[in-house]
N, C-alpha and C positions, 0 to 999 in steps of 0.2 A: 215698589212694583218691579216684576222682572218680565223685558222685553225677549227675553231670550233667541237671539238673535240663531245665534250656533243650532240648538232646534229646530225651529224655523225654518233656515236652511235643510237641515236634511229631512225635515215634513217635505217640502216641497219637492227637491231632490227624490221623494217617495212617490209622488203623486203626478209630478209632469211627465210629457212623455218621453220615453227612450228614445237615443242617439235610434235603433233599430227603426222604431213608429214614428220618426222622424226621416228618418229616411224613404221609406215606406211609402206617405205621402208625398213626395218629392217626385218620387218616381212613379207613382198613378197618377198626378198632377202633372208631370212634364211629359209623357207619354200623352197624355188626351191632348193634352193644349198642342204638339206636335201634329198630332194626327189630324187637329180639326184645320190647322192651318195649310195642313200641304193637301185636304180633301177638295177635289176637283169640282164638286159640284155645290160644296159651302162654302169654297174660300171666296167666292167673291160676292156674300153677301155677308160677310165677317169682318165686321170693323178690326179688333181685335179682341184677348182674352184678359183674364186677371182674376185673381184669388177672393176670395170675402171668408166671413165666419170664422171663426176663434184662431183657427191654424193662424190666418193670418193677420189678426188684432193682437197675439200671440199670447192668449187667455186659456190657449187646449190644456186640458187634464188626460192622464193615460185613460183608455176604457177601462172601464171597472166591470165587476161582473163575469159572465160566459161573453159576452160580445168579441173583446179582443182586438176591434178592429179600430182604428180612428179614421175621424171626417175630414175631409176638403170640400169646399166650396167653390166651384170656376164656372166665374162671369163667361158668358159671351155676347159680347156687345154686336149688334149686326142691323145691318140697313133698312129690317123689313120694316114697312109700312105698317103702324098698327092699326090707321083709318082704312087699309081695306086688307090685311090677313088677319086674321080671325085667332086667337088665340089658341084656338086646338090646330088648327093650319102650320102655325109659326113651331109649335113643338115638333108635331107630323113630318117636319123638313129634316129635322136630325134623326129619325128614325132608321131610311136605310144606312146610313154612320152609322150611327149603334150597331145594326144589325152584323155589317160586316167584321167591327173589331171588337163588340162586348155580347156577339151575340149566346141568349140564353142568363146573361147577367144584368142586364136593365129593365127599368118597369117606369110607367108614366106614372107621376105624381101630379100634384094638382096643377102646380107650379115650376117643373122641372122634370129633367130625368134625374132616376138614379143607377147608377150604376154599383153592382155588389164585386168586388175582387174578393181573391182570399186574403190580400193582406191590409186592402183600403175599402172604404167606400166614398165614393164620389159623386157629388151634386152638379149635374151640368144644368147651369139656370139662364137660359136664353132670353136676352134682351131685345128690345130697340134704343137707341139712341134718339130724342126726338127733334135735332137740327144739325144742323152741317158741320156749327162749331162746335157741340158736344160727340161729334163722329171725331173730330180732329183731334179735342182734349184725349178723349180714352186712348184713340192712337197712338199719343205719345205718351201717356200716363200707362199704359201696359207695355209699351216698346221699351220705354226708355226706365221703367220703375222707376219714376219721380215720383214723391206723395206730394199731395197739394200743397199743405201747407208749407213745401220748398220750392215751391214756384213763386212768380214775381206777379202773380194774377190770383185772381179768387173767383174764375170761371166754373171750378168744382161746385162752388155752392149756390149755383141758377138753375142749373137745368139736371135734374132727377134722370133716372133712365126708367122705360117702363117695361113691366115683366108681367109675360101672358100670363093669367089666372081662368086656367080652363074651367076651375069647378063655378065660376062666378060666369063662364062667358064674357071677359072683359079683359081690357090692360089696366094695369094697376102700374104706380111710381114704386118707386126704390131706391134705395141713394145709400150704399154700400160702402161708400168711401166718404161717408160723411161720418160712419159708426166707426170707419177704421181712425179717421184722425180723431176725432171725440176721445177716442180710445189710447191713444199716442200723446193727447195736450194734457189729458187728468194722467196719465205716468210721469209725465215731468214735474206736471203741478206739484205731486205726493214723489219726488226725487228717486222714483221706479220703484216704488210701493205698491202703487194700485194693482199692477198684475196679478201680483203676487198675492194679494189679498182678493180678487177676483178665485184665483184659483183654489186658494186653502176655504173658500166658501163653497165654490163649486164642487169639490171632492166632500166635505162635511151633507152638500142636500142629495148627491147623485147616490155615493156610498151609503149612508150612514141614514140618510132620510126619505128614500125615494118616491114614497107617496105623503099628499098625495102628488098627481100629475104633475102641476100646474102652480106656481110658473117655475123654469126648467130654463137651461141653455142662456138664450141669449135677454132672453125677459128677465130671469135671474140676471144677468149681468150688468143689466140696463140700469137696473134696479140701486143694483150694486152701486154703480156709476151716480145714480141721482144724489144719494146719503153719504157716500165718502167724501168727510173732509179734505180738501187742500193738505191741512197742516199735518198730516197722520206724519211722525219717523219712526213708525216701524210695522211692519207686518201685525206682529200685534195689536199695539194701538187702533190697528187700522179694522181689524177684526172686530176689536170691543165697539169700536165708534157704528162702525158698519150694525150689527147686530141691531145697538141701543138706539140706533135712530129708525130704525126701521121700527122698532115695539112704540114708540115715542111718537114719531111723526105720522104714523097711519093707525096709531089707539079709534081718531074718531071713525076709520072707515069702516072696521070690524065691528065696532057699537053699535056702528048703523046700516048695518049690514049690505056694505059697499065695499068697493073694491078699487083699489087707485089707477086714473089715465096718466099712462106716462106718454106724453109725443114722443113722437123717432125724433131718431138727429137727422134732419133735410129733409122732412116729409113729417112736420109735424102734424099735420090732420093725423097721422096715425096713431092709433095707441096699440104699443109696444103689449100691453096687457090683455089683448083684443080676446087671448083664448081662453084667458084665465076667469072661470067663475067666480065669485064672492067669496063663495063653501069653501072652492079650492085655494083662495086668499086668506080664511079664515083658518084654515087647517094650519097651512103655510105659520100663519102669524103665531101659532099657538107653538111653532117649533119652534121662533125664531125667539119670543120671550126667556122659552127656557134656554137657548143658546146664549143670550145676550146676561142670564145672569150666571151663567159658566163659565161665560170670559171674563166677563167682571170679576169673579173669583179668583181665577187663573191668573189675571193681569194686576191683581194687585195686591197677590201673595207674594211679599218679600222674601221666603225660603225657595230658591232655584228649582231642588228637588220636588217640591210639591207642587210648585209652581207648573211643572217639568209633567204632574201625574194629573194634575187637572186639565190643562189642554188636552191630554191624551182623552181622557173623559169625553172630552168635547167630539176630538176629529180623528180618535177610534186608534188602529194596532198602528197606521202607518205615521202618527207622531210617531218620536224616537220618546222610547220608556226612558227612565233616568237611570243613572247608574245604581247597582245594586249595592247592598251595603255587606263590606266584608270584613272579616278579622285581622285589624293591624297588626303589625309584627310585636309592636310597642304596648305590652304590657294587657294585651287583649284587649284596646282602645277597637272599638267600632267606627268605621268612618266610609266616606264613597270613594267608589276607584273613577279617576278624573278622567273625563270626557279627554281625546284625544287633540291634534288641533284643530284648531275654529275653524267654521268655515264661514263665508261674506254672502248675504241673500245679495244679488244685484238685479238689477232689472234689465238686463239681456232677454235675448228674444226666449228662453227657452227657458229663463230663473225659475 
Protein backbone atom coordinates (compact mmCIF):
# COMPACT_ATOMS: atom_id res chain seq x y z
CA UNK A 1 0.00 0.00 0.00
CA UNK A 2 1.22 3.50 -0.67
CA UNK A 3 0.55 6.32 1.81
CA UNK A 4 1.97 8.90 -0.13
CA UNK A 5 2.76 11.19 2.14
CA UNK A 6 4.73 13.82 -0.25
CA UNK A 7 1.30 14.05 -2.38
CA UNK A 8 -0.73 14.48 0.18
CA UNK A 9 1.01 17.31 1.25
CA UNK A 10 0.89 19.18 -1.78
CA UNK A 11 -3.06 18.18 -2.44
CA UNK A 12 -3.59 19.87 0.55
CA UNK A 13 -0.99 22.82 0.00
CA UNK A 14 -3.61 22.98 -3.34
CA UNK A 15 -6.68 23.14 -1.45
CA UNK A 16 -6.21 25.24 1.98
CA UNK A 17 -6.37 28.64 2.02
CA UNK A 18 -3.67 31.14 0.93
CA UNK A 19 -1.17 33.15 3.21
CA UNK A 20 -3.63 36.13 1.06
CA UNK A 21 -7.33 34.44 2.29
CA UNK A 22 -5.72 34.08 5.43
CA UNK A 23 -5.00 37.19 5.98
CA UNK A 24 -8.02 38.60 4.58
CA UNK A 25 -9.97 37.14 7.31
CA UNK A 26 -7.96 38.37 9.94
CA UNK A 27 -8.40 41.57 8.92
CA UNK A 28 -12.45 41.57 8.37
CA UNK A 29 -12.39 39.71 11.80
CA UNK A 30 -10.23 42.06 13.64
CA UNK A 31 -11.86 45.22 12.26
CA UNK A 32 -15.53 44.08 13.31
CA UNK A 33 -14.44 42.62 16.69
CA UNK A 34 -12.63 46.22 17.16
CA UNK A 35 -15.43 48.25 16.03
CA UNK A 36 -18.04 46.39 18.26
CA UNK A 37 -16.05 46.91 21.25
CA UNK A 38 -15.04 50.61 21.15
CA UNK A 39 -19.20 51.17 19.88
CA UNK A 40 -20.82 53.37 22.32
CA UNK A 41 -23.97 52.18 22.43
CA UNK A 42 -23.20 48.06 22.35
CA UNK A 43 -20.29 48.04 24.38
CA UNK A 44 -21.90 47.88 27.42
CA UNK A 45 -24.14 45.13 26.70
CA UNK A 46 -21.02 43.10 25.17
CA UNK A 47 -19.59 40.49 27.31
CA UNK A 48 -17.16 39.88 24.90
CA UNK A 49 -16.19 38.48 21.22
CA UNK A 50 -14.56 35.15 19.68
CA UNK A 51 -14.28 33.22 16.47
CA UNK A 52 -16.45 29.72 15.70
CA UNK A 53 -16.63 27.78 12.43
CA UNK A 54 -13.88 26.14 10.42
CA UNK A 55 -11.53 29.27 10.26
CA UNK A 56 -11.16 28.62 13.67
CA UNK A 57 -11.56 24.64 14.24
CA UNK A 58 -8.87 25.15 11.44
CA UNK A 59 -10.77 22.71 8.90
CA UNK A 60 -11.21 25.92 6.09
CA UNK A 61 -10.66 24.75 2.45
CA UNK A 62 -9.83 27.79 -0.25
CA UNK A 63 -13.48 28.69 -1.96
CA UNK A 64 -13.85 26.95 -4.93
CA UNK A 65 -15.83 27.93 -7.61
CA UNK A 66 -16.75 32.04 -8.71
CA UNK A 67 -17.31 32.70 -5.04
CA UNK A 68 -13.66 33.56 -4.15
CA UNK A 69 -14.37 34.87 -0.90
CA UNK A 70 -13.93 32.82 2.69
CA UNK A 71 -16.01 32.73 5.99
CA UNK A 72 -15.52 33.82 9.57
CA UNK A 73 -17.71 33.20 12.07
CA UNK A 74 -17.60 36.04 15.39
CA UNK A 75 -19.39 35.15 18.49
CA UNK A 76 -20.68 37.86 20.47
CA UNK A 77 -21.46 37.01 23.68
CA UNK A 78 -23.81 39.99 25.46
CA UNK A 79 -26.02 40.47 28.51
CA UNK A 80 -29.25 40.56 27.05
CA UNK A 81 -31.95 38.89 28.72
CA UNK A 82 -33.49 36.31 26.53
CA UNK A 83 -36.83 36.04 29.08
CA UNK A 84 -37.78 39.45 28.01
CA UNK A 85 -35.76 40.57 24.35
CA UNK A 86 -37.34 38.79 21.92
CA UNK A 87 -35.20 37.41 19.46
CA UNK A 88 -35.78 39.76 16.55
CA UNK A 89 -35.26 42.62 19.26
CA UNK A 90 -31.68 41.14 20.33
CA UNK A 91 -30.48 41.19 16.34
CA UNK A 92 -32.41 44.83 15.65
CA UNK A 93 -29.71 46.25 18.38
CA UNK A 94 -26.68 45.70 15.95
CA UNK A 95 -28.44 47.23 13.20
CA UNK A 96 -27.60 50.96 13.48
CA UNK A 97 -23.68 49.35 13.86
CA UNK A 98 -24.12 47.71 10.74
CA UNK A 99 -25.56 50.54 9.27
CA UNK A 100 -22.88 52.92 10.13
CA UNK A 101 -19.69 50.72 9.06
CA UNK A 102 -21.20 47.95 6.57
CA UNK A 103 -23.64 49.98 5.39
CA UNK A 104 -25.32 48.57 1.93
CA UNK A 105 -23.22 45.22 2.79
CA UNK A 106 -25.31 43.39 5.52
CA UNK A 107 -28.70 41.48 5.44
CA UNK A 108 -30.64 39.77 8.42
CA UNK A 109 -30.44 35.93 8.50
CA UNK A 110 -32.36 33.84 10.53
CA UNK A 111 -29.93 33.48 12.95
CA UNK A 112 -27.36 36.22 12.47
CA UNK A 113 -26.08 38.95 10.48
CA UNK A 114 -24.22 38.70 7.50
CA UNK A 115 -22.10 40.90 6.34
CA UNK A 116 -20.74 40.69 2.48
CA UNK A 117 -16.90 42.60 2.01
CA UNK A 118 -15.14 42.29 -1.29
CA UNK A 119 -12.57 40.25 0.25
CA UNK A 120 -14.42 38.29 3.30
CA UNK A 121 -17.69 37.37 4.38
CA UNK A 122 -18.58 37.63 7.92
CA UNK A 123 -21.19 36.06 10.26
CA UNK A 124 -21.88 38.21 13.24
CA UNK A 125 -23.92 35.79 15.52
CA UNK A 126 -25.22 37.54 18.62
CA UNK A 127 -25.63 35.58 21.90
CA UNK A 128 -26.67 35.65 25.60
CA UNK A 129 -24.71 34.19 28.09
CA UNK A 130 -27.33 32.53 30.48
CA UNK A 131 -25.56 33.35 34.20
CA UNK A 132 -22.95 35.46 35.67
CA UNK A 133 -20.30 32.74 35.66
CA UNK A 134 -20.67 31.90 31.99
CA UNK A 135 -20.53 36.06 31.46
CA UNK A 136 -17.20 35.60 33.44
CA UNK A 137 -15.78 32.34 31.70
CA UNK A 138 -16.23 34.05 27.86
CA UNK A 139 -14.60 37.11 29.32
CA UNK A 140 -11.74 35.62 29.95
CA UNK A 141 -11.96 32.74 27.41
CA UNK A 142 -11.95 35.60 24.50
CA UNK A 143 -9.60 38.19 26.39
CA UNK A 144 -7.29 35.94 27.35
CA UNK A 145 -7.47 33.09 24.21
CA UNK A 146 -7.37 30.24 26.67
CA UNK A 147 -9.12 26.98 25.15
CA UNK A 148 -10.89 25.13 27.75
CA UNK A 149 -9.48 22.27 27.84
CA UNK A 150 -6.11 24.55 29.20
CA UNK A 151 -7.80 25.66 32.02
CA UNK A 152 -7.82 24.02 35.53
CA UNK A 153 -11.93 23.90 35.36
CA UNK A 154 -14.51 22.34 33.05
CA UNK A 155 -16.92 25.36 33.59
CA UNK A 156 -16.95 25.27 29.38
CA UNK A 157 -19.10 22.29 29.47
CA UNK A 158 -22.42 23.42 31.90
CA UNK A 159 -23.59 26.21 30.53
CA UNK A 160 -24.41 26.45 26.47
CA UNK A 161 -24.86 30.19 25.29
CA UNK A 162 -28.15 30.88 23.65
CA UNK A 163 -28.64 32.43 20.15
CA UNK A 164 -31.73 34.30 18.91
CA UNK A 165 -33.54 32.17 16.13
CA UNK A 166 -35.73 34.75 14.58
CA UNK A 167 -37.43 32.44 11.93
CA UNK A 168 -38.63 30.05 14.98
CA UNK A 169 -39.36 33.32 17.36
CA UNK A 170 -37.29 31.70 20.17
CA UNK A 171 -33.73 31.23 21.74
CA UNK A 172 -32.02 28.30 20.98
CA UNK A 173 -28.43 26.80 22.83
CA UNK A 174 -25.17 26.57 21.20
CA UNK A 175 -22.12 25.66 22.50
CA UNK A 176 -19.35 26.65 19.88
CA UNK A 177 -16.56 25.88 21.84
CA UNK A 178 -17.53 22.52 22.51
CA UNK A 179 -17.14 21.81 18.47
CA UNK A 180 -13.96 23.81 18.61
CA UNK A 181 -12.28 21.45 21.32
CA UNK A 182 -13.98 18.10 20.04
CA UNK A 183 -12.20 19.27 17.14
CA UNK A 184 -8.68 19.97 18.71
CA UNK A 185 -8.77 16.34 21.23
CA UNK A 186 -9.60 13.91 17.74
CA UNK A 187 -6.38 16.02 16.06
CA UNK A 188 -4.18 14.83 18.69
CA UNK A 189 -5.96 11.45 19.04
CA UNK A 190 -5.09 10.78 14.98
CA UNK A 191 -1.17 12.80 15.72
CA UNK A 192 -2.72 15.95 13.42
CA UNK A 193 -4.36 13.72 10.79
CA UNK A 194 -7.87 14.53 11.43
CA UNK A 195 -7.64 17.97 9.79
CA UNK A 196 -6.23 17.13 7.14
CA UNK A 197 -8.39 14.49 6.22
CA UNK A 198 -11.51 16.73 7.17
CA UNK A 199 -10.13 18.93 4.48
CA UNK A 200 -9.02 16.49 1.52
CA UNK A 201 -12.95 15.41 2.05
CA UNK A 202 -14.29 18.77 2.15
CA UNK A 203 -12.56 19.88 -1.19
CA UNK A 204 -13.56 16.19 -2.93
CA UNK A 205 -17.77 16.98 -1.94
CA UNK A 206 -17.67 20.92 -2.37
CA UNK A 207 -15.45 20.75 -5.78
CA UNK A 208 -15.96 17.64 -7.34
CA UNK A 209 -19.59 16.60 -5.91
CA UNK A 210 -21.70 19.49 -5.04
CA UNK A 211 -24.98 18.12 -5.18
CA UNK A 212 -26.81 17.15 -3.85
CA UNK A 213 -27.17 20.03 -1.12
CA UNK A 214 -27.05 18.38 1.94
CA UNK A 215 -25.11 17.48 4.14
CA UNK A 216 -22.32 20.24 3.36
CA UNK A 217 -19.87 22.30 5.80
CA UNK A 218 -19.98 21.55 9.09
CA UNK A 219 -22.72 18.41 9.20
CA UNK A 220 -20.00 17.12 6.66
CA UNK A 221 -17.49 17.57 9.24
CA UNK A 222 -19.33 16.28 12.25
CA UNK A 223 -19.77 13.39 10.23
CA UNK A 224 -16.40 13.10 9.46
CA UNK A 225 -15.52 13.38 13.03
CA UNK A 226 -18.09 10.55 14.20
CA UNK A 227 -16.30 7.51 11.81
CA UNK A 228 -12.65 8.53 11.96
CA UNK A 229 -10.62 6.26 13.82
CA UNK A 230 -8.21 7.13 16.50
CA UNK A 231 -5.44 4.92 15.03
CA UNK A 232 -5.57 6.51 11.09
CA UNK A 233 -1.01 7.44 10.45
CA UNK A 234 -1.70 8.96 7.54
CA UNK A 235 -3.88 11.29 5.59
CA UNK A 236 -4.59 8.46 3.58
CA UNK A 237 -5.58 5.82 5.75
CA UNK A 238 -7.61 8.18 7.08
CA UNK A 239 -9.49 8.82 3.92
CA UNK A 240 -10.10 5.05 3.14
CA UNK A 241 -11.34 4.54 6.86
CA UNK A 242 -13.46 7.75 6.66
CA UNK A 243 -15.20 6.81 3.36
CA UNK A 244 -15.63 2.79 4.29
CA UNK A 245 -17.17 3.48 7.53
CA UNK A 246 -19.50 5.72 6.44
CA UNK A 247 -20.88 2.97 3.30
CA UNK A 248 -20.63 0.35 6.36
CA UNK A 249 -22.04 1.99 9.27
CA UNK A 250 -25.09 3.74 7.82
CA UNK A 251 -25.80 0.70 4.85
CA UNK A 252 -28.96 0.09 7.18
CA UNK A 253 -30.29 3.88 7.21
CA UNK A 254 -30.30 4.11 3.24
CA UNK A 255 -32.15 0.48 3.21
CA UNK A 256 -34.63 2.01 5.26
CA UNK A 257 -34.97 4.92 3.97
CA UNK A 258 -33.63 6.99 6.93
CA UNK A 259 -31.17 9.12 7.61
CA UNK A 260 -28.64 9.26 10.74
CA UNK A 261 -29.07 11.69 14.15
CA UNK A 262 -25.84 12.79 14.88
CA UNK A 263 -25.98 14.95 18.58
CA UNK A 264 -23.93 18.35 18.68
CA UNK A 265 -20.99 18.35 20.94
CA UNK A 266 -22.73 20.29 24.20
CA UNK A 267 -26.03 20.44 23.21
CA UNK A 268 -26.82 17.01 22.36
CA UNK A 269 -30.73 17.21 21.98
CA UNK A 270 -29.45 18.59 18.75
CA UNK A 271 -28.95 16.81 15.53
CA UNK A 272 -26.26 17.98 13.59
CA UNK A 273 -28.30 16.36 10.42
CA UNK A 274 -31.38 18.39 11.34
CA UNK A 275 -31.47 19.87 7.53
CA UNK A 276 -30.54 17.03 5.91
CA UNK A 277 -33.36 14.84 4.06
CA UNK A 278 -33.08 11.11 3.74
CA UNK A 279 -33.11 11.61 -0.42
CA UNK A 280 -30.40 14.06 0.24
CA UNK A 281 -28.46 11.35 2.61
CA UNK A 282 -29.31 8.90 0.06
CA UNK A 283 -27.69 10.58 -2.81
CA UNK A 284 -24.78 11.56 -0.47
CA UNK A 285 -24.24 7.77 0.37
CA UNK A 286 -24.37 6.77 -3.23
CA UNK A 287 -21.24 9.16 -3.62
CA UNK A 288 -19.61 8.17 -0.87
CA UNK A 289 -19.71 4.09 -1.85
CA UNK A 290 -18.02 4.88 -5.09
CA UNK A 291 -15.34 7.02 -3.18
CA UNK A 292 -14.79 4.50 -0.61
CA UNK A 293 -13.86 1.94 -3.42
CA UNK A 294 -11.52 4.45 -5.16
CA UNK A 295 -9.63 4.92 -2.17
CA UNK A 296 -9.42 1.39 -1.47
CA UNK A 297 -7.97 1.12 -4.87
CA UNK A 298 -5.74 4.04 -4.60
CA UNK A 299 -4.56 2.99 -1.04
CA UNK A 300 -3.63 -0.32 -1.72
CA UNK A 301 -1.78 0.01 -4.97
CA UNK A 302 1.75 -0.78 -4.35
CA UNK A 303 3.11 1.14 -7.58
CA UNK A 304 3.56 4.98 -6.24
CA UNK A 305 2.71 6.20 -9.82
CA UNK A 306 -0.58 4.71 -10.13
CA UNK A 307 -1.22 4.93 -6.90
CA UNK A 308 -0.31 8.65 -7.58
CA UNK A 309 -3.21 8.57 -10.76
CA UNK A 310 -5.88 6.96 -8.73
CA UNK A 311 -6.27 9.51 -5.98
CA UNK A 312 -6.14 12.10 -8.55
CA UNK A 313 -9.37 10.05 -9.93
CA UNK A 314 -10.76 10.50 -6.74
CA UNK A 315 -9.99 14.38 -5.68
CA UNK A 316 -9.86 15.74 -9.29
CA UNK A 317 -6.78 18.26 -11.13
CA UNK A 318 -5.71 19.63 -7.61
CA UNK A 319 -4.00 16.11 -6.63
CA UNK A 320 -0.51 16.45 -7.86
CA UNK A 321 -0.45 14.18 -11.35
CA UNK A 322 2.66 11.76 -11.06
CA UNK A 323 5.55 12.39 -12.93
CA UNK A 324 5.58 11.83 -16.46
CA UNK A 325 7.62 9.35 -18.11
CA UNK A 326 10.54 10.18 -20.20
CA UNK A 327 13.46 9.09 -22.32
CA UNK A 328 16.62 7.99 -20.38
CA UNK A 329 19.81 8.98 -21.58
CA UNK A 330 20.77 5.16 -21.02
CA UNK A 331 20.26 3.22 -23.88
CA UNK A 332 16.53 4.68 -24.51
CA UNK A 333 15.45 3.00 -20.87
CA UNK A 334 12.06 4.75 -20.22
CA UNK A 335 11.71 5.78 -16.62
CA UNK A 336 10.06 8.83 -14.16
CA UNK A 337 11.70 12.11 -13.54
CA UNK A 338 11.67 12.14 -9.57
CA UNK A 339 9.55 14.09 -7.63
CA UNK A 340 11.70 16.88 -6.12
CA UNK A 341 12.12 17.15 -2.25
CA UNK A 342 9.42 15.78 0.09
CA UNK A 343 7.42 17.74 1.77
CA UNK A 344 5.98 16.64 5.86
CA UNK A 345 1.80 16.99 5.96
CA UNK A 346 1.77 18.46 9.76
CA UNK A 347 -1.04 19.42 11.61
CA UNK A 348 -0.56 23.05 12.07
CA UNK A 349 -3.25 25.43 11.90
CA UNK A 350 -3.19 25.91 8.35
CA UNK A 351 -1.61 22.12 7.08
Amino acid sequence: MATLPTYFSDYLKNIRMTDNQIQECKTGHETLRKRLAEDEDLGPIIVDTFLQGSYKRNTAIRPSGDKGKSDVDVIVVTTLDKETETPDKALERFRPFLKKWYDGKFRKQGRSWGIELSYVDLDLVVTSAPSEAAKSFYKNFASLDVMANERDDDSWKTEPLWIPDRDAGQWDKTHPIAQILKTREKNQLTKGHYINVVKAIKWWRKALHPKPKYPKSYPLEHLIWTVCPDSIDSVAKGVVSVFEHIRDDYRWCVASGQKPYLPDHGVPEHDVFARVSAEDFKGFYGLVCDAAEQARDAYDEEDKEKSAEKWRELFGEKFPAPPKKKKSDDAGIEGYTPRTAPSIIGGGRYA
